[in-house]
C-alpha positions in Angstrom: 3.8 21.0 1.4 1.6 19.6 4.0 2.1 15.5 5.1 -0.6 13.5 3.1 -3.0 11.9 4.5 -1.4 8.2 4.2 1.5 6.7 2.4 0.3 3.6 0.6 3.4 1.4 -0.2 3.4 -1.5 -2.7 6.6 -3.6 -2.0 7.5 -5.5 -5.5 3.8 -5.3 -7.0 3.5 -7.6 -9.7 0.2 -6.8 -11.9 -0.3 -3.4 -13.9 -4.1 -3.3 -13.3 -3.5 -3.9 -9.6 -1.1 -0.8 -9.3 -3.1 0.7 -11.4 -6.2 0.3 -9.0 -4.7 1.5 -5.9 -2.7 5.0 -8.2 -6.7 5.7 -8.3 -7.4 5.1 -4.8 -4.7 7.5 -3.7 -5.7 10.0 -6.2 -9.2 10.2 -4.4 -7.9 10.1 -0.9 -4.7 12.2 -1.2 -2.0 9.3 -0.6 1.0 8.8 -1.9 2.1 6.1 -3.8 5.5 4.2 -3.1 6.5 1.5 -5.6 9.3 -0.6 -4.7 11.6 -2.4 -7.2 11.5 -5.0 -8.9 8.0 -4.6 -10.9 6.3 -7.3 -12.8 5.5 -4.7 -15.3 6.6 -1.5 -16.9 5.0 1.5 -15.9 4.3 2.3 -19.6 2.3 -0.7 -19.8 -1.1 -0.6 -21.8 -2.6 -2.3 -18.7 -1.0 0.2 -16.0 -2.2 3.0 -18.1 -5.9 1.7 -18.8 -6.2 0.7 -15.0 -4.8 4.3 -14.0 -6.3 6.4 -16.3 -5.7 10.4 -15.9 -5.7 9.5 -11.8 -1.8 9.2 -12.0 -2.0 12.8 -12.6 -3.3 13.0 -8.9 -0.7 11.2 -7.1 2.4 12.0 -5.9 4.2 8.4 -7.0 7.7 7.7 -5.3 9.6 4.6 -6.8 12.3 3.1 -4.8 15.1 1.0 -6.2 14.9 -1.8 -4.0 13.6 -2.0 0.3 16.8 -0.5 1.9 16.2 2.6 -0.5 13.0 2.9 0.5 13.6 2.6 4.1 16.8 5.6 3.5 13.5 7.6 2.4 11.8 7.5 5.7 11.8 10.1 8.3 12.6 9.6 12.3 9.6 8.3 13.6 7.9 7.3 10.6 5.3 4.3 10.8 5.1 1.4 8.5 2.5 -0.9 8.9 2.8 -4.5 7.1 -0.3 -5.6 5.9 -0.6 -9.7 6.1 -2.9 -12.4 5.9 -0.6 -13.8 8.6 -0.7 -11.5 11.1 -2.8 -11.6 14.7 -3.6 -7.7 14.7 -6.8 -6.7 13.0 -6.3 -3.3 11.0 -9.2 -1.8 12.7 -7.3 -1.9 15.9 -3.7 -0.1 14.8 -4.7 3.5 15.9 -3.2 4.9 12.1 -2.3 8.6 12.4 -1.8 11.4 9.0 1.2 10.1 7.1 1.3 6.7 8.1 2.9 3.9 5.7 0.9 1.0 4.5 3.1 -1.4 3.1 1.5 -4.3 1.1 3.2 -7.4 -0.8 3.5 -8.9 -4.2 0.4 -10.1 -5.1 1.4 -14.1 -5.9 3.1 -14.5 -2.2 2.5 -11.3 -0.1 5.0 -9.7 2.0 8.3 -11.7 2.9 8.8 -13.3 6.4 12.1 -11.2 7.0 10.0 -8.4 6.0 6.6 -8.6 7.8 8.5 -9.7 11.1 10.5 -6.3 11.4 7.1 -4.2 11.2 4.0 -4.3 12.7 1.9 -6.1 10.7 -2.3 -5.6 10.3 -4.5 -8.0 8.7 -8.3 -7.8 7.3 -10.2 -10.0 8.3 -11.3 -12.9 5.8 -13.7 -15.4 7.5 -14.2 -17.0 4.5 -10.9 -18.9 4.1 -10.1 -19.7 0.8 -7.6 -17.3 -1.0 -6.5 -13.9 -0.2 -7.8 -10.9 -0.9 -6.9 -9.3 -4.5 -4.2 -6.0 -3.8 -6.4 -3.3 -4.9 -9.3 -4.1 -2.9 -7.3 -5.1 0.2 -5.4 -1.6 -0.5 -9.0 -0.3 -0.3 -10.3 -1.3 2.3 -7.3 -0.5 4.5 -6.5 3.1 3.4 -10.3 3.7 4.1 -10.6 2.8 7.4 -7.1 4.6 7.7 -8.6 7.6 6.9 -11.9 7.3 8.7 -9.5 6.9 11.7 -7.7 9.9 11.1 -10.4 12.3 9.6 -13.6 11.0 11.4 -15.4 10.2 8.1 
């Protein structure tokens, strides 16, 4: 089988529609999907499957038991990129290559300090202020300019 394009990670995702949301964004741009434990829903959920529709059938979906198994999953050399509102990097400037990882927190507190410091860590910009972006559409954004990067688009 031949590496997908990207690897979109959600660590500890916490709303059905959101997960939902990006399962269909991956189905359209050939990423997987890596769910990491604990959920703040069941993947039978009316919501999860309303937000996913028949897209799930697309997407090669990975779900890990907790961080450390996720991280037993990943191959020498693999890159994971953390995506917060706190880091300095803009995502436009990382340089993504075919089978990156995008890892992306829980939506009420984002990724956790231990976590976010052991990675390289991307933000979008938001010159707004106010509150973050929501998940899916931060998802979005990134996994599109990921693959404009790597195919050209």
């Amino acid at each position: 089988m031949s590496e997908p394009l990207l690897r979109v990670v959600l660590f500890e995702p916490e709303k059905a529609g959101n997960v939902g949301n990006v399962a269909r964004t991956c189905a359209v741009l050939g990423a997987e999907l890596h769910l990491i434990r604990p959920f703040g829903f069941h993947l039978h959920d009316r919501e999860f499957r309303r937000a996913v529709m028949d897209y799930l059938q697309g997407v090669a979906l990975h779900e890990h038991a907790s961080w450390t198994a996720f991280q037993s999953t990943l191959l020498p050399g693999a890159r994971v990129w953390a995506f917060s509102a706190h880091a300095a990097t803009l995502y436009t400037r990382a340089g993504f290559r075919r089978g990156d990882y995008l890892l992306f927190g829980p939506e009420s507190r984002g990724l956790p300090v231990w976590l976010r410091g052991s990675l390289p860590a991307l933000k979008l910009p938001q010159p707004g202020g106010g509150r973050s972006l929501n998940l899916a559409v931060a998802v979005g954004a990134a996994a599109f300019e990921a693959g404009r990067q790597i195919e050209g688009w």
